[in-house]
N, C-alpha and C positions, 0 to 999 in steps of 0.2 A: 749611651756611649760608655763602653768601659772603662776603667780607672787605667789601665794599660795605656788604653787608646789616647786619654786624657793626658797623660804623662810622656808619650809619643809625639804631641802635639807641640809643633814652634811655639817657645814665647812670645807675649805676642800679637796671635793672633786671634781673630776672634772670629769666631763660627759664626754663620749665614744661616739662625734658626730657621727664619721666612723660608729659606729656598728662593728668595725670589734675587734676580741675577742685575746688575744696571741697567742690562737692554731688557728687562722684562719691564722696569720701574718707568722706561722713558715709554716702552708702547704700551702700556696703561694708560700714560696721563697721556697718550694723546689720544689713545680710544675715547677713554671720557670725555676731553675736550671736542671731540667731532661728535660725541653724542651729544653732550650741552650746546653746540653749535645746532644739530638737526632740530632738538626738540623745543627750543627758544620759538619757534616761527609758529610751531602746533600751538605752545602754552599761552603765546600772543594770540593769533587765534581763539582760542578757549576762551583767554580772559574778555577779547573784546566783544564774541558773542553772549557775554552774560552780563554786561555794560549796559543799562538805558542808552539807545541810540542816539540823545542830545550829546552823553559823554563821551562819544566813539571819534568825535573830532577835536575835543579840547584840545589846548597847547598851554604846556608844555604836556606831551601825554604821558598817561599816568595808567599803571597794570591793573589797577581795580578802580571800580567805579564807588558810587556813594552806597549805591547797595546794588544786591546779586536778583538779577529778573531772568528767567524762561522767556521774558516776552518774543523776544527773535524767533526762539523754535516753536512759542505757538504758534507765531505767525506762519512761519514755513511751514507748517503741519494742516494749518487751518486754511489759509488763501492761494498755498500752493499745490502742488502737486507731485510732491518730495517721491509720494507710495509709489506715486505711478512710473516716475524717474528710476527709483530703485527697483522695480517687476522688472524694467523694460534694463535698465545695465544689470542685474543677475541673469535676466533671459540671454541676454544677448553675451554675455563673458563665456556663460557655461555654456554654451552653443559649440562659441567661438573655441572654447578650450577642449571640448571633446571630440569635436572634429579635427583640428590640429593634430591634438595626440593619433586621433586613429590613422589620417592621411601621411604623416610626417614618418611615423612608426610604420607603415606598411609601403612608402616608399626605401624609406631605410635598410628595410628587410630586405627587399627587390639589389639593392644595391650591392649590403652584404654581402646574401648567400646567392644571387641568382648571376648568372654570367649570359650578356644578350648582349647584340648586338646593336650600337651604339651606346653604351653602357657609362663609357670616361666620357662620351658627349654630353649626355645628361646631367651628368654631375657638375662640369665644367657649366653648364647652363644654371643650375641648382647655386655654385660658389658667384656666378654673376648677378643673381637676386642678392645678393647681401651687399656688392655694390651700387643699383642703384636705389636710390630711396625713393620711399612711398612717397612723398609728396611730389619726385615727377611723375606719379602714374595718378596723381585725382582726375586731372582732365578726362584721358581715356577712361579711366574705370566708371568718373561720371556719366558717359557717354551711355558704357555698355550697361550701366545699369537702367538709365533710361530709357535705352532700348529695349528692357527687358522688362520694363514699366515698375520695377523695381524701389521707387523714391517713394520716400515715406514710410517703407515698410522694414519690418526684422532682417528679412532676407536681403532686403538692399543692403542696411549694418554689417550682417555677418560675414553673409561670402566673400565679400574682398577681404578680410581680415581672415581667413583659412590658414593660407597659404603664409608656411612661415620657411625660407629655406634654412634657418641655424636650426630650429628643432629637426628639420631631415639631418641637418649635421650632425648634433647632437647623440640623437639617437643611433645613427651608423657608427657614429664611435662604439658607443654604447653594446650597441650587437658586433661590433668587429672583435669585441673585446671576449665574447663568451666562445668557450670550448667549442671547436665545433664537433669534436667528436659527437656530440649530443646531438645536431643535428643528421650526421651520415650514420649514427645507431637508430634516429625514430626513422631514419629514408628505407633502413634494413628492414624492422617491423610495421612499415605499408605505411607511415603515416603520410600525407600530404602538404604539399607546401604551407598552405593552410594552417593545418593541424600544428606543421611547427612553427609555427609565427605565435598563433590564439594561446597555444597550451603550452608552448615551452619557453619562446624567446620571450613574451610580453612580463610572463609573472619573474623570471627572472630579471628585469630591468624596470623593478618596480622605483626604485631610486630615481633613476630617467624619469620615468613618468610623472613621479612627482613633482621635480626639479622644470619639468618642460611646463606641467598642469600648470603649476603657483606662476612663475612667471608669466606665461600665456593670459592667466584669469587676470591676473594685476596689469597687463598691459591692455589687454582688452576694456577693460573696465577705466581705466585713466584716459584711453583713446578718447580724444578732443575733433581734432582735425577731421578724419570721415564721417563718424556722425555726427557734424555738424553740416559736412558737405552735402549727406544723404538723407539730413531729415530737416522740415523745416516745420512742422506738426508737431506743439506741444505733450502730445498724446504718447509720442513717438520718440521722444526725448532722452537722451540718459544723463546720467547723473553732473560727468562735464558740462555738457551744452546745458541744461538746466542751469549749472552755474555763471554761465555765461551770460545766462539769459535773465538772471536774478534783477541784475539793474532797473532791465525797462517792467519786472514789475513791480517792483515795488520802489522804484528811484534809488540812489543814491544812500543806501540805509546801509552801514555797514556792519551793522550788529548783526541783519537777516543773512548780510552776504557771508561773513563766519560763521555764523551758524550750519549755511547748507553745506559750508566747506567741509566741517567738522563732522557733520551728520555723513559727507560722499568721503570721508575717511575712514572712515568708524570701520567699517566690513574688511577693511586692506589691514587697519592694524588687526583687526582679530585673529584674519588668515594668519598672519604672522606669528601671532603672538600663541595659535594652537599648531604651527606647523614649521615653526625653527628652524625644529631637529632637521624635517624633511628637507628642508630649503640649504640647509650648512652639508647633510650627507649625498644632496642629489649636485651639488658644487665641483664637492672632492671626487664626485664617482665620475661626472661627463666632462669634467676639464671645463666650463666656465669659467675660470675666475684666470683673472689676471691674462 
């Protein structure tokens, strides 16, 4: 600041070096405060799986134990079947998430750029999937997957979990949003519907994609309720139902039960923690938030 500027200045007052404003100071502290609220429950977890399991029930309870043991996760490693839980929730997420993207994104397109007949029917049908919820459709989809002899297997998991109508949302925002010039210039130079979907609309909404991807893999992957409904073969297990199922093998041990928690976490914070960026710009681009 110049000496001018300095001497221009009310007595008085005194300059806001920080930059930071009273409403920046109050949503600070409560950013922090919901983050030391969320990550209290993880670092309890943490600590009790590294607790000797006699000290997992003491009272009055207490954040560390007498001393720090692996025995919980060798247990998990050694007697259970953690590997085979984690094959079977990455198989089954990334199935679940690139199928999405392709179905959701190629209905989208149809909706966008294509003009057919019964066209506002569909969509009007497409906005009624987000009212009702999946848990009135287990019955029937149980049905149809048994009829399709389906139980037990990947495919029984996956396919009811495709079908996501906010990603068709989503992403029709998403393409309503790009020039269409671009599309009636490749219609001029022979390209095909096709051809503008693969090669122009997709790499252009790479944001969407990502934004749809992480969500999709992180709900897929937390999904409790279906495959638990559709598998009942520890073989066939994913990482939820495994946790559910920790009790009757090993009883009541709660050191083993935090540990497999922490072990079916571990891959959701990573996502995060290498894909932020992706997850904050694919936010502000398709209108999710709020």
């Amino acid at each position: 600041m110049s000496a001018r500027a300095a001497r221009l200045r009310p007595s008085g007052v005194v300059e806001n070096r920080t930059g930071l404003s009273p409403g920046k100071v109050v949503l600070y502290v409560v950013v922090v405060a919901l983050a030391i609220i969320w990550a209290v429950p993880m670092l309890w977890a943490l600590a009790t799986s590294l607790k000797p399991d006699p000290e997992t029930t003491v009272a009055p309870a207490k954040w560390f134990g007498s001393v720090v043991t692996f025995d919980a996760y060798g247990k998990i490693i050694d007697e259970g079947e953690i590997g085979k839980w984690y094959f079977n929730s990455l198989l089954t997420a990334t199935v679940i998430t690139a199928a999405t993207i392709f179905t959701a994104s190629l209905a989208a397109f149809a909706f966008s750029q294509g003009r057919f007949r019964g066209r506002e029917a569909l969509q009007w049908l497409i906005l009624a999937g987000l009212i009702v919820p999946f848990q009135a459709l287990i019955v029937p989809l149980f049905e149809l997957v048994s009829f399709m002899r389906l139980i037990d297997t990947y495919w029984g998991i996956i396919l009811p979990q495709i079908a996501a109508p906010i990603a068709v949302l989503v992403f029709k925002r998403a393409f309503d949003a790009l020039p269409k010039e671009l599309a009636e210039s490749a219609r001029v130079d022979g390209a095909s519907a096709w051809r503008i979907y693969w090669s122009i609309w997709l790499p252009l909404s790479r944001a969407t994609i990502a934004a749809v991807g992480i969500f999709t893999f992180v709900a897929a992957w937390n999904n409790f309720l279906w495959p638990f409904v559709s598998t009942s073969a520890k073989s066939i297990m994913t990482i939820p139902v495994g946790l559910s199922a920790v009790n009757s093998f090993y009883g009541a041990q709660y050191a083993q039960i935090m540990a497999l928690a922490i072990l079916g976490a571990l891959p959701l914070l990573i996502v995060f923690l290498f894909f932020q960026r992706q997850i904050v710009q694919g936010i502000a681009n398709t209108g999710l938030k709020g």
